[in-house]
N, CA and C atoms as an extended XYZ file, in Angstrom:
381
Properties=species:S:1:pos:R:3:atomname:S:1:resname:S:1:resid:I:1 pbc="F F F"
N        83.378        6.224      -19.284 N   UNK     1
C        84.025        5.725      -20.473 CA  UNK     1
C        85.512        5.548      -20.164 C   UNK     1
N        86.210        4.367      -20.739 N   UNK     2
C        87.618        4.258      -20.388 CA  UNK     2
C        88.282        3.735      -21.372 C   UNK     2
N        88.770        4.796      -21.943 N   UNK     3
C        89.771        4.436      -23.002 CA  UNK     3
C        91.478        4.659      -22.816 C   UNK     3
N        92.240        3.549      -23.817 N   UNK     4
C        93.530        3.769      -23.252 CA  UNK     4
C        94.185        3.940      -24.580 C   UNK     4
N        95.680        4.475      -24.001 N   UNK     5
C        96.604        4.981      -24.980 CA  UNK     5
C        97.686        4.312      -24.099 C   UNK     5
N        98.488        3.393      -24.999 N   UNK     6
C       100.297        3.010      -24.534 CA  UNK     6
C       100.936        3.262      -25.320 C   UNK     6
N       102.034        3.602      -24.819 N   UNK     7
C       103.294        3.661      -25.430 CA  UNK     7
C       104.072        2.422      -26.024 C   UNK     7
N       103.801        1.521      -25.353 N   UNK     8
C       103.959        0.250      -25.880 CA  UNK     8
C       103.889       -0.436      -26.725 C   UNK     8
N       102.769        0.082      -27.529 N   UNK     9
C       102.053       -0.316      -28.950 CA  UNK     9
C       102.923        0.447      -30.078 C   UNK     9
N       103.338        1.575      -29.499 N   UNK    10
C       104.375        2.435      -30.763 CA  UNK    10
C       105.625        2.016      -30.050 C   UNK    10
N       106.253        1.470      -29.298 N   UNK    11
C       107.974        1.640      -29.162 CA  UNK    11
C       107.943        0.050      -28.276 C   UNK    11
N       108.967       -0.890      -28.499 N   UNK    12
C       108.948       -1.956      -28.107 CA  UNK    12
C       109.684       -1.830      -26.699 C   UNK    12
N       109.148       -2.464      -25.500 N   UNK    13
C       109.462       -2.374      -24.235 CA  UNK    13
C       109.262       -3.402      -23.381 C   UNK    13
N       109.405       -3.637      -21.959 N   UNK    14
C       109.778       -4.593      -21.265 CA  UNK    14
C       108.238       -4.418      -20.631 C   UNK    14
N       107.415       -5.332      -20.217 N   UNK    15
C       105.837       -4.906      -19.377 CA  UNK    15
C       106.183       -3.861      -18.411 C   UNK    15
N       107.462       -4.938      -17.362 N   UNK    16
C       108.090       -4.361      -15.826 CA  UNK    16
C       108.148       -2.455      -16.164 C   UNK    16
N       108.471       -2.305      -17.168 N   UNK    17
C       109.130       -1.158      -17.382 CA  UNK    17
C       107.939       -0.181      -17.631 C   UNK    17
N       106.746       -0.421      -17.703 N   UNK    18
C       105.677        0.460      -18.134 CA  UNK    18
C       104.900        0.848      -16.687 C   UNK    18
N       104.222        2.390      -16.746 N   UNK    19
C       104.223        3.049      -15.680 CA  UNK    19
C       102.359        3.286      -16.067 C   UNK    19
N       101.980        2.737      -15.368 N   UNK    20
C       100.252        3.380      -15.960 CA  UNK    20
C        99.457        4.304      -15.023 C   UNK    20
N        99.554        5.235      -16.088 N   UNK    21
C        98.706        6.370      -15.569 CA  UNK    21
C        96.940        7.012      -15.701 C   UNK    21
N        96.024        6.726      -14.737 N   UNK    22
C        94.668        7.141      -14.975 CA  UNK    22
C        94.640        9.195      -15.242 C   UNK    22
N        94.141        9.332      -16.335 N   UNK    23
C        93.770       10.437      -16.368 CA  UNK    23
C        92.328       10.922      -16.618 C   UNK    23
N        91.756       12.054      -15.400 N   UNK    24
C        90.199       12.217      -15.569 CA  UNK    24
C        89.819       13.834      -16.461 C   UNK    24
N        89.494       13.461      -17.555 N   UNK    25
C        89.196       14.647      -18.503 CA  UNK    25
C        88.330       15.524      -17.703 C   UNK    25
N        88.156       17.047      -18.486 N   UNK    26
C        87.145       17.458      -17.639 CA  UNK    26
C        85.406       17.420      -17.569 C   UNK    26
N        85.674       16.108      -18.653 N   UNK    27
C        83.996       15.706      -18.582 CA  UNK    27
C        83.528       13.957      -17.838 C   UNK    27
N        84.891       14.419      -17.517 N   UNK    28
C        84.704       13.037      -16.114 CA  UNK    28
C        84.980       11.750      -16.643 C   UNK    28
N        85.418       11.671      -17.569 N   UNK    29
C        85.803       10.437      -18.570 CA  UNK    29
C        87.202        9.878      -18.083 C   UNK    29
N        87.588        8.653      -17.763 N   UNK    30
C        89.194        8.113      -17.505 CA  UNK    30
C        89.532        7.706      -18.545 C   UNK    30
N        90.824        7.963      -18.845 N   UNK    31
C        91.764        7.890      -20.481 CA  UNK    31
C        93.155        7.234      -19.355 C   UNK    31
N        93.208        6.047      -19.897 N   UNK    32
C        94.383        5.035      -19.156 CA  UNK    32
C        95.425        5.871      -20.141 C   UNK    32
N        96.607        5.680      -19.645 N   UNK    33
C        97.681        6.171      -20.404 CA  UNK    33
C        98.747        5.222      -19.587 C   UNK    33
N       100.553        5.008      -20.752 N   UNK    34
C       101.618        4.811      -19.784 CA  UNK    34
C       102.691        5.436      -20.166 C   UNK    34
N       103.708        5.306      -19.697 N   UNK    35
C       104.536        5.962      -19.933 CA  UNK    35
C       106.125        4.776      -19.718 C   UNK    35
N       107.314        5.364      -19.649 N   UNK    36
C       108.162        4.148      -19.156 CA  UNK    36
C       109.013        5.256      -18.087 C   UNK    36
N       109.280        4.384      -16.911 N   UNK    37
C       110.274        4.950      -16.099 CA  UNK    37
C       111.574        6.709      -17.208 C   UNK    37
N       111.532        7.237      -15.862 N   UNK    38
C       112.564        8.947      -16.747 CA  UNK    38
C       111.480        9.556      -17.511 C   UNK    38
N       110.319        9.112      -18.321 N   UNK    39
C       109.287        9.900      -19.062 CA  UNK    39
C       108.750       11.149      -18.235 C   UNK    39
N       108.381       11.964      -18.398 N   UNK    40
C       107.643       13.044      -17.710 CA  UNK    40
C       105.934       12.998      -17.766 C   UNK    40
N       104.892       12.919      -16.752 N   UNK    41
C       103.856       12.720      -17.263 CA  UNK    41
C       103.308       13.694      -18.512 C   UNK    41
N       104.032       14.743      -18.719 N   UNK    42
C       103.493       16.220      -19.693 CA  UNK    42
C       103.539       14.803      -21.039 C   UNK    42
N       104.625       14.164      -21.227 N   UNK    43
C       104.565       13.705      -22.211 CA  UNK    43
C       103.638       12.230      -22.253 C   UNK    43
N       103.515       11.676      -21.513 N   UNK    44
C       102.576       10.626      -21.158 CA  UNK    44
C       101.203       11.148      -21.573 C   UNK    44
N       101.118       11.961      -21.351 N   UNK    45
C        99.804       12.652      -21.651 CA  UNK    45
C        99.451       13.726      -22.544 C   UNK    45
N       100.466       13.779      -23.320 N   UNK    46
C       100.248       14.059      -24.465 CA  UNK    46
C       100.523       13.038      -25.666 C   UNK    46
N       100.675       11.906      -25.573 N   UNK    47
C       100.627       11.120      -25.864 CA  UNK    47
C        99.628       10.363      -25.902 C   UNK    47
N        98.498       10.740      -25.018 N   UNK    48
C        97.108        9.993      -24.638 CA  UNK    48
C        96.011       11.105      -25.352 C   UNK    48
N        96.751       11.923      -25.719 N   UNK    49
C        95.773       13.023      -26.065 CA  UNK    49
C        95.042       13.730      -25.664 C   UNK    49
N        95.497       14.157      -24.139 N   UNK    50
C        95.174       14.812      -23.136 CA  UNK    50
C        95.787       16.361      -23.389 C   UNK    50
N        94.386       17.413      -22.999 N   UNK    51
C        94.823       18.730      -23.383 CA  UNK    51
C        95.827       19.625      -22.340 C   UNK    51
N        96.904       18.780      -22.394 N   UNK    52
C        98.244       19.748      -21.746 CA  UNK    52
C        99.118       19.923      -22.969 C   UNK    52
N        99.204       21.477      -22.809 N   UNK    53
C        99.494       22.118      -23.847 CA  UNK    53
C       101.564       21.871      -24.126 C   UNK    53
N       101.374       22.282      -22.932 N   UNK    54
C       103.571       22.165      -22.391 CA  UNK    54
C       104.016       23.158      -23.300 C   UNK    54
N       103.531       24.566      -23.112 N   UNK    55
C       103.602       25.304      -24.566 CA  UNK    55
C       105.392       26.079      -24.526 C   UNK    55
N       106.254       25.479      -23.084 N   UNK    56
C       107.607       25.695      -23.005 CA  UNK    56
C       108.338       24.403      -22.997 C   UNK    56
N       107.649       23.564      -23.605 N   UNK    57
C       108.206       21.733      -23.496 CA  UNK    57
C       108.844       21.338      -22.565 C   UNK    57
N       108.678       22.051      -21.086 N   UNK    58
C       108.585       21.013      -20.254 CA  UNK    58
C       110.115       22.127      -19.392 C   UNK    58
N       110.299       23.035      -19.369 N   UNK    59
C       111.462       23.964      -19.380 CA  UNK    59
C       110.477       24.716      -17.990 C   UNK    59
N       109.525       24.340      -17.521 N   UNK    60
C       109.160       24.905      -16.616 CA  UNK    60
C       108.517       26.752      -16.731 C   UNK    60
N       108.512       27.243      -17.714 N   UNK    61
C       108.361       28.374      -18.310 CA  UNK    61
C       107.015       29.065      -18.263 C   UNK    61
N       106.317       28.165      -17.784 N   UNK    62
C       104.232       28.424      -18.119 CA  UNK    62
C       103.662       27.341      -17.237 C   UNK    62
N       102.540       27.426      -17.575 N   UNK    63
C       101.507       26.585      -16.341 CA  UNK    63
C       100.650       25.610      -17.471 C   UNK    63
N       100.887       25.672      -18.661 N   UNK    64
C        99.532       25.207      -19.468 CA  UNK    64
C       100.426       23.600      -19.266 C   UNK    64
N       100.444       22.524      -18.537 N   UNK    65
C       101.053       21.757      -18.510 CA  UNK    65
C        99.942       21.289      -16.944 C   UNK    65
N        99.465       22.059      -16.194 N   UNK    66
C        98.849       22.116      -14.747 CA  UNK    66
C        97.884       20.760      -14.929 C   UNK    66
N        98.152       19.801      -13.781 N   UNK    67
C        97.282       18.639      -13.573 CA  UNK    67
C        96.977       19.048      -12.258 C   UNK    67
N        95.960       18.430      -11.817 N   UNK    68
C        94.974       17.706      -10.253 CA  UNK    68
C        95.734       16.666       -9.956 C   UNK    68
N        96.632       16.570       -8.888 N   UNK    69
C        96.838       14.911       -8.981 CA  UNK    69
C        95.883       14.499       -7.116 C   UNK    69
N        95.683       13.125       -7.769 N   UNK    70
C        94.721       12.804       -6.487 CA  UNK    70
C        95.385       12.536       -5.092 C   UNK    70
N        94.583       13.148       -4.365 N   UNK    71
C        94.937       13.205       -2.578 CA  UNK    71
C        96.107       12.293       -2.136 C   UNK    71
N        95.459       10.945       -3.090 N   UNK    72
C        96.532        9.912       -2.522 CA  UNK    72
C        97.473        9.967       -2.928 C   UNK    72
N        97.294       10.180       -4.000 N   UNK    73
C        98.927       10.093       -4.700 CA  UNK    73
C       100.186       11.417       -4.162 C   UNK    73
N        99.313       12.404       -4.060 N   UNK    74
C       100.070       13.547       -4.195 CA  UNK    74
C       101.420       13.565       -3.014 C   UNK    74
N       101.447       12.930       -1.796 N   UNK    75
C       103.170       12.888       -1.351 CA  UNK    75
C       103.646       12.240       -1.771 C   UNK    75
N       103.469       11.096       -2.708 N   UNK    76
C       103.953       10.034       -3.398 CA  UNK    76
C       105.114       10.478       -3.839 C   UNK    76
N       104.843       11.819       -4.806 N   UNK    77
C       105.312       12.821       -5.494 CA  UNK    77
C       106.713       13.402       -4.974 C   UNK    77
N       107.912       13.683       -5.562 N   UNK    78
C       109.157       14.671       -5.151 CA  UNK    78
C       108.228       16.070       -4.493 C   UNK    78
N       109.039       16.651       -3.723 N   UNK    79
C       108.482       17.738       -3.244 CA  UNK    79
C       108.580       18.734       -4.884 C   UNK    79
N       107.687       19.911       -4.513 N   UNK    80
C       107.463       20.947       -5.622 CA  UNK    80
C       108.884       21.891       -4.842 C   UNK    80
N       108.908       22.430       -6.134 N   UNK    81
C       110.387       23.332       -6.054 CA  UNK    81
C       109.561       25.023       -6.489 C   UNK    81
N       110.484       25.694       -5.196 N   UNK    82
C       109.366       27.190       -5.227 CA  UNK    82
C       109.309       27.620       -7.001 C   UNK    82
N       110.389       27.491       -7.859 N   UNK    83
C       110.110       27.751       -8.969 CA  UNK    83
C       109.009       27.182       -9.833 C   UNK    83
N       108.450       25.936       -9.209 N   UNK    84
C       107.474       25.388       -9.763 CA  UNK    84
C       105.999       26.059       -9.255 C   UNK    84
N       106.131       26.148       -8.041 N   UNK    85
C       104.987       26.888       -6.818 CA  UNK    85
C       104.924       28.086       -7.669 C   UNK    85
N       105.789       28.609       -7.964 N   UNK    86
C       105.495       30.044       -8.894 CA  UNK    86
C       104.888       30.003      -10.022 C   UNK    86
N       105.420       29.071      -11.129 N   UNK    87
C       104.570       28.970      -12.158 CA  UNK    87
C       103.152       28.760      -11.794 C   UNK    87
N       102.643       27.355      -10.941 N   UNK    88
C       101.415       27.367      -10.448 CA  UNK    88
C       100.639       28.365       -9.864 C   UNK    88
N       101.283       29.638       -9.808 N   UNK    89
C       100.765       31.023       -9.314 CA  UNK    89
C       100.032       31.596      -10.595 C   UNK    89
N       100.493       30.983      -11.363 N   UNK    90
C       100.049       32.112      -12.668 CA  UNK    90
C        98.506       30.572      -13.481 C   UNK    90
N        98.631       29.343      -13.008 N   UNK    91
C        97.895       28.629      -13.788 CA  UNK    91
C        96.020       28.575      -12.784 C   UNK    91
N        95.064       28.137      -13.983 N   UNK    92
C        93.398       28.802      -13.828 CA  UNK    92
C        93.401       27.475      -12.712 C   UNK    92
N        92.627       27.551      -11.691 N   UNK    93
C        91.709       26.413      -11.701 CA  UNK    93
C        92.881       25.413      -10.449 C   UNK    93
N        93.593       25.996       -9.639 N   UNK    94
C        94.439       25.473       -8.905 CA  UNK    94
C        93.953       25.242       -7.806 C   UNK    94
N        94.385       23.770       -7.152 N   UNK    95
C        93.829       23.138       -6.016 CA  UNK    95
C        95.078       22.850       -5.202 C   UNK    95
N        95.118       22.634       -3.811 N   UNK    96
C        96.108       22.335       -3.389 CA  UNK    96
C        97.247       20.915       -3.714 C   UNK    96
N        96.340       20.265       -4.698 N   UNK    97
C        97.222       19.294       -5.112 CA  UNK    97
C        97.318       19.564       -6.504 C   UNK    97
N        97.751       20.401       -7.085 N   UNK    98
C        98.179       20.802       -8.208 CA  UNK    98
C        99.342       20.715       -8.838 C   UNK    98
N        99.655       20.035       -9.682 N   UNK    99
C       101.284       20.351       -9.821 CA  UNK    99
C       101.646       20.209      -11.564 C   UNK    99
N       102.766       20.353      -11.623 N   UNK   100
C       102.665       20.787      -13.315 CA  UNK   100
C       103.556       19.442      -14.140 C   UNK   100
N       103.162       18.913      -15.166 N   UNK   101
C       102.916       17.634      -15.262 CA  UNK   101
C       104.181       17.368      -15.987 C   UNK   101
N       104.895       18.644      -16.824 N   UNK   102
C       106.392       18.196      -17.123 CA  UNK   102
C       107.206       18.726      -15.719 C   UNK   102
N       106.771       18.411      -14.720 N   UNK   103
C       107.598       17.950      -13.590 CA  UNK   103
C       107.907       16.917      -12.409 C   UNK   103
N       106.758       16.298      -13.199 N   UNK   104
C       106.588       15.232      -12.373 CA  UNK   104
C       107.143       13.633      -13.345 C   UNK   104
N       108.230       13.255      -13.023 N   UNK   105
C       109.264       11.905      -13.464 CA  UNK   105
C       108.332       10.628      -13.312 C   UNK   105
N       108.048       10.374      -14.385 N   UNK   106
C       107.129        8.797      -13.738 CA  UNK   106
C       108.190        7.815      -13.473 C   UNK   106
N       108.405        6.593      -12.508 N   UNK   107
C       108.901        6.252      -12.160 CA  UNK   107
C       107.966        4.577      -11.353 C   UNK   107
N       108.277        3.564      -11.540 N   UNK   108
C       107.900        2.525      -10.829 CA  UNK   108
C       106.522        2.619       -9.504 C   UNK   108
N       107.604        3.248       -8.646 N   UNK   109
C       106.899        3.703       -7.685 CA  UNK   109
C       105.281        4.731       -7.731 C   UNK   109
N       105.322        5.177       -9.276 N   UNK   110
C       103.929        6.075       -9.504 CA  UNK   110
C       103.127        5.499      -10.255 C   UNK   110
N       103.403        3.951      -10.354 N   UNK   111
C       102.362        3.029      -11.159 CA  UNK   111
C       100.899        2.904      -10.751 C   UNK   111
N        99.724        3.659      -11.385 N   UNK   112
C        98.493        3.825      -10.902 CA  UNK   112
C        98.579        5.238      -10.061 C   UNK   112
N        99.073        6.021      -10.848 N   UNK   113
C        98.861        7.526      -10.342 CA  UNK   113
C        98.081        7.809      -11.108 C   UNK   113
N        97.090        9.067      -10.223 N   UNK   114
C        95.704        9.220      -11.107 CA  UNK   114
C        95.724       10.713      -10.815 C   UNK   114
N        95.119       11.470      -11.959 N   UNK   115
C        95.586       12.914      -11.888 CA  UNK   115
C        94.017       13.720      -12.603 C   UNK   115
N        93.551       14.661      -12.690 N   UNK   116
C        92.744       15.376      -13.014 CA  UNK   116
C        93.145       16.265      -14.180 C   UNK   116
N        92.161       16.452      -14.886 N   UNK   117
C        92.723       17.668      -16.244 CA  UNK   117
C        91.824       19.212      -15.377 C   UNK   117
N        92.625       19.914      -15.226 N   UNK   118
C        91.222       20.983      -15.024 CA  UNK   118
C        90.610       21.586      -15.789 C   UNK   118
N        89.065       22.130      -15.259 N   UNK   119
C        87.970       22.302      -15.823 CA  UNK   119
C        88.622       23.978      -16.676 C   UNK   119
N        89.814       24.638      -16.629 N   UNK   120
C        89.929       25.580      -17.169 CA  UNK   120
C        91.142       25.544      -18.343 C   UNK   120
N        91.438       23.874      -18.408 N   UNK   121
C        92.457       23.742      -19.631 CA  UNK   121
C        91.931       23.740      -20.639 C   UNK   121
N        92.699       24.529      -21.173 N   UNK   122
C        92.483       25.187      -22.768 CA  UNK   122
C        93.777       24.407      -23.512 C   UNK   122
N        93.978       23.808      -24.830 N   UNK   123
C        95.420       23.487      -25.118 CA  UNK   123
C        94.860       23.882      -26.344 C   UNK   123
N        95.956       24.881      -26.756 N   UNK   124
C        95.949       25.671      -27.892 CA  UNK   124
C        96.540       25.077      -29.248 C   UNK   124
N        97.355       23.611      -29.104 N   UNK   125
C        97.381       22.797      -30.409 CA  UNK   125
C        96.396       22.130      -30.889 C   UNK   125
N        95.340       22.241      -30.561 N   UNK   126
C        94.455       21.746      -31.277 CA  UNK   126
C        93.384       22.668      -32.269 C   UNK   126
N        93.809       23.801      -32.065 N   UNK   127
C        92.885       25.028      -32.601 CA  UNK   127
C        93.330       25.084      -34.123 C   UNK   127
């Protein structure tokens, strides 16, 4: 199933300027999402209605924010900063391409980055 969510449709923007992101739920479903260049994916994807919680908005503080991002993409990526490696110490369900999603800057260059929800996210705004 592939459903999408833009940002585009709520805030008026340039095409060039939109960043699209595949996200795979944990029942294997892709939910297109975008975002615009400086956005953080935490918010891209909560925006798509994807269960990342960001329960420190993005302040680096917790792990409930933790994506899969795929093989390919993942040097694409700024290197992880040990303070980030630490939080990912404390989040369920961590793979070596793990990284936490209000830290990762979408940007041009990450157009068609595709990322995983893991099978142990819980997001507690929806309860």
């Amino acid at each position: 199933m592939m459903l999408q969510c833009s940002r585009a449709e709520r805030r008026p923007t340039s095409e060039a300027a939109i960043v699209q992101v595949t996200f795979t739920t944990r029942d294997g479903d892709r939910i297109e999402a975008a975002g615009e260049p400086g956005d953080t994916l935490l918010g891209a994807g909560q925006a798509a209605g994807m269960p990342l919680e960001g329960t420190c908005e993005g302040q680096m503080a917790c792990s409930t924010c933790h994506v899969i991002v795929a093989h390919d993409w993942f040097d694409r990526l700024a290197p992880t900063s040990e303070e980030e490696e630490d939080m990912l110490d404390l989040a369920a369900d961590v793979r070596a391409t793990s990284r936490l999603s209000c830290q990762i800057v979408l940007d041009e260059a990450l157009d068609g980055l595709e990322v995983a929800i893991p099978g142990e996210s819980h997001d507690m705004r929806t309860r």
